[in-house]
N, C-alpha and C positions, 0 to 999 in steps of 0.2 A: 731654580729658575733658569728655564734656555737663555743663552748668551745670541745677542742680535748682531751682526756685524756692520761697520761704516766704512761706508766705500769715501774712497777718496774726493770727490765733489760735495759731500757732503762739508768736508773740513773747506773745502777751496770757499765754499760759499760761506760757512759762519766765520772764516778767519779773514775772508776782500768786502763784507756783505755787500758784492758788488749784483746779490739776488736780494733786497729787502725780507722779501716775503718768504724765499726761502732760507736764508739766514736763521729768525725767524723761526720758523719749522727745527732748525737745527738745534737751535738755543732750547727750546722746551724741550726734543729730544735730549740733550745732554742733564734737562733740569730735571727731569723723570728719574734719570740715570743716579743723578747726583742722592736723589731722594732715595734711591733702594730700589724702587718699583721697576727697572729693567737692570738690564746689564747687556751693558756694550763692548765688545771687540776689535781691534784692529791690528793690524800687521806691520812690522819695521818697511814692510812693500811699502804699505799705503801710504806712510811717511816720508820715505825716499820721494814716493811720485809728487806727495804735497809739499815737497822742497822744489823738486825737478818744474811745477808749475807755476811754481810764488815767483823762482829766477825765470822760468824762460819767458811766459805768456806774460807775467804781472811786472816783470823787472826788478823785483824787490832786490836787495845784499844781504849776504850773510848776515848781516848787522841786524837786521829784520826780522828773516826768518829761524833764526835760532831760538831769539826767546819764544816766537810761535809754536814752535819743537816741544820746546820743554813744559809750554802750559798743556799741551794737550798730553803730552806723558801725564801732568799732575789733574788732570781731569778728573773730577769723583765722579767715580761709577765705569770709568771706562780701563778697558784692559787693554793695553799693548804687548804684544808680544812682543820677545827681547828689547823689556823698555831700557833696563841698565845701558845694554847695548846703543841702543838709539841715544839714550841721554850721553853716554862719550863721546857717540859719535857727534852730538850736536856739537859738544867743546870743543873737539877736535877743528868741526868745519866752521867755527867762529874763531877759534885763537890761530888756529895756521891756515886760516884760507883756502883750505885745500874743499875739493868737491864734496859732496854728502857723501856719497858711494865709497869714494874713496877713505874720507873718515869711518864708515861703517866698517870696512873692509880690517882700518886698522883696530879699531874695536875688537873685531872678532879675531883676530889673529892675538893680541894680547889675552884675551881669554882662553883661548887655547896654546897659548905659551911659545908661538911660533914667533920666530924672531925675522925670517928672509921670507921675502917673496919673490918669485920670479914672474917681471912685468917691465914693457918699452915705458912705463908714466914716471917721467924723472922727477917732473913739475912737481906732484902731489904728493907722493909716497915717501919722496923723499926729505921732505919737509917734518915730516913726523918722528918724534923721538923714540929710539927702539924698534925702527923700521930698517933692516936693511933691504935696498931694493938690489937684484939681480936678474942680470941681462937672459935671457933665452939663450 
């Protein structure tokens, strides 16, 4: 079975149902999913941007959108790419407040065993344990 892929308005809409009707649309989409009969795709992108629009446009806090994160990592029927990834980063960017991107970033850098970065972002990175941040 080809794998379908979800753009990211699709999530903004069934996570604000600020589209009833498309909501809606989305929900059956995923209940398809759930049943076997499709299979869906999505990206740590897509995720990032449906973090980046829940804070900028919706206003939401971390406090909000992490659990959001983490239900659609446990979505049946849908596949994230670098869900692991995604799923630390969500803890990351709820227990130290630091941005998504930035928790992502530390994600990937502990899977790959790298311990320093070189980056001006005091605020974020350096908050994070087993992060050493360095200056350019």
């Amino acid at each position: 079975m080809n794998a379908r892929f979800v753009d990211t308005n699709l999530f903004i809409r069934y996570l604000t149902n600020d589209d009833p009707q498309k909501a809606d649309k989305v929900e059956a989409l995923l209940d398809q999913a759930a049943k076997g009969k499709i299979r869906l795709m999505t990206t740590e992108m897509v995720v990032a941007e449906v973090v980046w629009v829940l804070e900028s446009y919706y206003g939401l806090k971390n406090t909000d959108i992490a659990p959001m994160v983490k239900a659609v990592l446990t979505t049946p029927g849908l596949e994230v790419l670098n869900a692991r990834l995604v799923n630390e980063a969500a803890d990351h960017y709820l227990a130290r407040n630091v941005d998504f991107i930035d928790a992502y970033i530390a994600a990937v850098m502990r899977k790959h065993k790298i311990t320093h970065i070189y980056s001006f972002n005091k605020k974020h990175l350096s908050g994070i344990r087993g992060i050493v941040r360095v200056g350019a």
